[in-house]
C-alpha angles and dihedrals in degrees: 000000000000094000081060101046082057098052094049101043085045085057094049092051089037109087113249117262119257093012087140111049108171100197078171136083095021098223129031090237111042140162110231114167103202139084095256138009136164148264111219129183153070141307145177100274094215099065124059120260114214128172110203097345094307115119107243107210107234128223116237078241094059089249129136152184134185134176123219137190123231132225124198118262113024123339117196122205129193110209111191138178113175111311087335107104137177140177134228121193109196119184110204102195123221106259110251109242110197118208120210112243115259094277097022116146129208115263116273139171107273106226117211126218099238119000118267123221116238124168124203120267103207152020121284098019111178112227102203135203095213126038089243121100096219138075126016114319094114108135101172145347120223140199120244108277107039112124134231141205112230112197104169139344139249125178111304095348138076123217110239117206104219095177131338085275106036130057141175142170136248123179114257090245103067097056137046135208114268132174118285113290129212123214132285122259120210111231109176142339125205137158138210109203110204143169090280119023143015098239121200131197120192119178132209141164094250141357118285134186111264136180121214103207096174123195139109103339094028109241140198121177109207115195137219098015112160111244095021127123100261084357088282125135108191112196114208129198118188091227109193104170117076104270110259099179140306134205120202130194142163106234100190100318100331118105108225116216115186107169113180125239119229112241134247106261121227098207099197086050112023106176098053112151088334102150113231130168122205118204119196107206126241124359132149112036098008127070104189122207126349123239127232081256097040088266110158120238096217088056091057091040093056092047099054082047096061100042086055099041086056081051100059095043093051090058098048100277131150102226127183128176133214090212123005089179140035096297143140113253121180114226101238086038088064086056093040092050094042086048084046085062108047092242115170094194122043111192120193121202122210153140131224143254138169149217128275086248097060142074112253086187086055092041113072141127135054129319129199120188122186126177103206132041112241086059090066102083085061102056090044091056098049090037082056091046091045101043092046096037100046101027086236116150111266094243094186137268104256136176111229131169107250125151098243102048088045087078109114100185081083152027096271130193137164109202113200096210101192142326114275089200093055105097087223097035090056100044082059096051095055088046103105080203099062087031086065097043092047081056086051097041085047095056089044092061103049083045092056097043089053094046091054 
């Protein structure tokens, strides 16, 4: 009886174990090259959590999150919960700064005496508007073999003249150097209208560089075609159904146009057999982002999934999922699947992060990002259902170029639904209740989109 008094009064003395879990940084000596970053994890709720002598507020949950600011050399931070302690050393590195040689000049296009002729050299090659690899200046993507007049240089692109007034940029290392090519000649157009699409066909002797602009008309600007004004010959289409998605390839040297027909709306059940695939990001290999409570993003993501996807069903979709289990999918494999299967939505589940430079107690709520207009309505409608239905911040609709919303074959969206390193973000995205009503917010949206 009294070896057990002991014990028992020695485990109440004793701290608890796991009462400090850092999800954030990863390691306690670390390398992170910027002026602020953030503590994230858990902690007993019951003891007070302080990091270098500064109180953390922490979440009902035990989560946490805590911004720092970074000097330059090593920062050392003391993270402490009751008698538990540990130690993060940060290095903050010097910034490079790279002086110009004696006689350097700023770099400049360089111009070259007569265009050369390049072709591309492979499959999904972004045509830019700008010579920087980053943000949303794509313009095109072409096939491997279209050619391409280079007029000058600038770092690692080349300017493409498109025609005497349009230009454009491609990194050196899509395309190669072929002999001189002569313009294009138009040979024939026709056009097949089914169930489903308008379907173009518009034949040439080669393969040329074209633009789809889309809109209303629907437009595509084909270059270096013999007889035409600069050389440009612009196909117009009087689209007068709301845009749900195209898809447009050279086959030899026809151009293929499939443009998708909206579909007749049932309003008492407006989902009824609208294909819509619904991607949950991650899995697999990657993890994704880690939650406040080492929750894993790809978990969450595959569980919203599922509840919409049920949704959906429920109310006459045809649904169809990249991944319905913990697998690896690749990210152009999820477009490809959901194209695969006809699908006129593509939905992409996740949840947000952020970089080391910015505030993860000031970042919260939903983002939806979209890449091409007429998939902006969508994500409006479902923004408008999630931040109303599960009291979440409205975090902006936004375009961005990521791989998946840049599908054009549908109408593509990737919805952040929270932030997994926002202490009440991420007590909500755990929550299989609000797991369930994001699913049902989600569907709403897309409902009310269809219905209007």
């Amino acid at each position: 009886m009294k070896i057990y008094i002991l014990t028992l009064l020695a485990m109440l003395i004793m701290p608890s174990a796991y009462a400090l879990d850092v999800v954030y940084p990863k390691k306690n000596e670390v390398t992170i090259s910027s002026p602020s970053t953030f503590f994230i994890g858990n902690s007993d709720t019951g003891k007070t959590l302080t990091i270098n002598g500064e109180i953390v507020p922490v979440h009902k949950s035990g989560g946490f999150a805590y911004p720092v600011k970074l000097d330059i050399g090593v920062n050392e931070f003391v993270i402490q919960a009751g008698n538990e302690k540990q130690v993060f050393k940060i290095t903050n590195p010097p910034k490079k700064t790279v002086c110009p040689l004696e006689g350097e000049k700023p770099s400049a296009d360089e111009n070259y005496k007569q265009a050369l002729t390049f072709v591309t050299v492979r499959d999904n090659v972004p045509l830019r508007s700008t010579p920087v690899d980053a943000g949303i200046n794509r313009i095109a993507h072409f096939q491997e073999g279209i050619p391409l007049k280079i007029i000058s240089e600038k770092g690692g692109f080349y300017k493409v003249e498109l025609s005497p007034e349009r230009f454009a940029w491609i990194a050196k290392g899509d395309v190669r150097s072929v002999s001189e090519d002569t313009p294009a000649k138009l040979l024939k157009r026709s056009s097949i209208d089914d169930d489903k699409y308008f379907i173009f066909k518009i034949d040439f002797d080669k393969k040329i560089p074209y633009v789809i602009e889309g809109g209303y008309p629907f437009v595509v600007n084909f270059y270096n075609v013999e007889g035409r004004e600069n050389n440009t010959f612009s196909f117009n289409f009087p689209l007068k159904q709301k845009l749900a998605g195209y898809s447009g390839k050279f086959e030899g040297n026809s151009f293929i146009l499939k443009i998708r027909k909206f579909p007749e709306i049932n309003e008492e059940k407006p989902l009824n057999k609208i294909k819509i695939a619904i991607d949950a990001g991650h899995g697999g290999e990657e993890s994704g982002a880690i939650g406040c409570l080492r929750h894993r993003e790809k978990d969450i993501n595959l569980a919203i999934a599922k509840n919409l996807a049920s949704e959906l069903k429920s109310r006459g979709a045809d649904v169809f999922m990249t991944r319905s289990g913990d697998e690896t999918v690749a990210l152009y494999e999820r477009v490809n699947l959901a194209n695969q299967n006809d699908s006129m939505i593509f939905i992409s589940i996740h949840g947000n992060a952020l970089p080391d430079s910015m505030n993860p107690v000031l970042n919260n709520g939903t983002s939806i990002y979209y890449y091409y207009p007429q998939a902006k309505p969508l994500a409006d409608k479902i923004m408008k259902e999630m931040t109303e239905q599960l009291f979440f911040n409205d975090d902006k609709v936004r375009k961005g170029s990521l791989a998946v919303v840049r599908n054009t074959n549908a109408l593509s969206i990737l919805i952040e639904v929270a932030y997994m390193i926002n202490p009440e973000d991420n007590s909500k995205l755990i929550d299989k209740d609000v797991q369930k009503q994001a699913g049902k917010a989600i569907a709403d949206g897309v409902e009310e989109f269809l219905k209007n």
